[in-house]
N, C-alpha and C positions, 0 to 999 in steps of 0.2 A: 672629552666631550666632542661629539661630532657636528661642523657646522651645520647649517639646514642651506640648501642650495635652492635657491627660486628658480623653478622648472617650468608653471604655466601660469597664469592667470587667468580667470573665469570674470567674461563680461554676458553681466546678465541683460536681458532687454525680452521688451513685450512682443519684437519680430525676428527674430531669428533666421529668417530665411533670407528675409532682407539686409541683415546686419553681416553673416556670414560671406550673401554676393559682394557685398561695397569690399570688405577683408579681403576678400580674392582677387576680385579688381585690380585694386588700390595697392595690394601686399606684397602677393602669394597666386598670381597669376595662372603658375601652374599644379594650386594646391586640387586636389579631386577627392569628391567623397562628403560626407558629412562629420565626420571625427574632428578633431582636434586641428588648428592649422599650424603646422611648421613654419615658424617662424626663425630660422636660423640656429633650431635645435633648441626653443622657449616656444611652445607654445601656447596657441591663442583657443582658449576653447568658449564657445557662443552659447547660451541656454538659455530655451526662454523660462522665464521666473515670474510669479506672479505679484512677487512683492518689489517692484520696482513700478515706476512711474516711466511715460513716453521715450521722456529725455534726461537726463543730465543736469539734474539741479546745480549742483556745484560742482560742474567738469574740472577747473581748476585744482580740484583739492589730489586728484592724482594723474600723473601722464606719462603716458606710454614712451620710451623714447629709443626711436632703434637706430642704431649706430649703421653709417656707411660707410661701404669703399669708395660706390660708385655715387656721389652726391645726384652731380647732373642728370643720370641714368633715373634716379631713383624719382626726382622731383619731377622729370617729365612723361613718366607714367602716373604720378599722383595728379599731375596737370591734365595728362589725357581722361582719369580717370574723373576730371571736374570734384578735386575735394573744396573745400571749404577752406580756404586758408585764415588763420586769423591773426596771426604775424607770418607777413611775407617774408620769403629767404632772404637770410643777410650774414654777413659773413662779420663776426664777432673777435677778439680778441686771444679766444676760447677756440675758434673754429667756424663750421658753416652751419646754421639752422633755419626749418623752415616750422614752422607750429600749425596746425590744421586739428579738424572735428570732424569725429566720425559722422553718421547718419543720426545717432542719439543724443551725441554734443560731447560725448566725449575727446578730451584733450589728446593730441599726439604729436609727436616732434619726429625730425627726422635729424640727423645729428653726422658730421665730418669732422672730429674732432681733431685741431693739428697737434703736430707731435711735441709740441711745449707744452701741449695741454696736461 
C-alpha cells in the first residue's frame, strides 16, 4: 500500500485577492502569479468559495505550521508585514514559536525546532 503524501492545502475565503497579497507578503515574498504558492515545495492554494463565512469560526481547530532555519529572518518580515500575533514568540522547551492569524482568523505558527526535539 502506498502512503498518501500531503502536497497542498486549499484555504478557502470570501477574498481571495486579499488573502492571497497577506500570503505573499507575509510568506512568499517572491511568489508571482496567481496559481498555487510555493511554500517550501507544500503548497498553499487560495479560492474563493462561496460556502464559507468572512472569518474563521473556530481557527484553532487546524494550524498551519511552517518550520524554520532562519527563526529571526522569518519573524521580522511577518513583523514588517504587521501580522497579528496571538501568542508572541518564545522560546519553549521544544524549540522557538511564534503563533499569528491570517486576515480570516486563521491560526499559523512559525516553528525553530531544537535538535532534542
Amino acid at each position: 500500500m502506498t502512503t498518501p503524501r500531503l502536497g497542498s492545502i486549499l484555504l478557502g475565503t470570501t477574498r481571495p485577492v486579499e488573502l492571497r497579497d497577506w500570503y505573499r507578503r507575509a510568506l512568499a515574498p517572491d511568489h508571482r502569479g496567481e496559481g498555487p504558492i510555493d511554500l517550501g515545495g507544500f503548497l498553499l492554494v487560495i479560492e474563493e468559495r462561496d460556502d464559507v463565512g468572512a472569518g474563521n469560526g473556530e481557527p484553532g481547530r487546524m494550524i498551519l505550521n511552517f518550520h524554520v532555519d532562519d527563526f529571526d529572518a522569518v519573524e521580522a518580515r511577518l513583523r514588517a508585514a504587521g501580522v497579528d500575533w496571538l501568542v508572541p514568540v518564545a522560546d519553549r522547551p521544544s524549540g522557538r514559536f511564534g503563533t499569528f492569524a491570517d486576515p480570516d482568523g486563521n491560526t499559523l505558527q512559525i516553528i525553530r525546532f531544537t535538535r532534542s526535539a
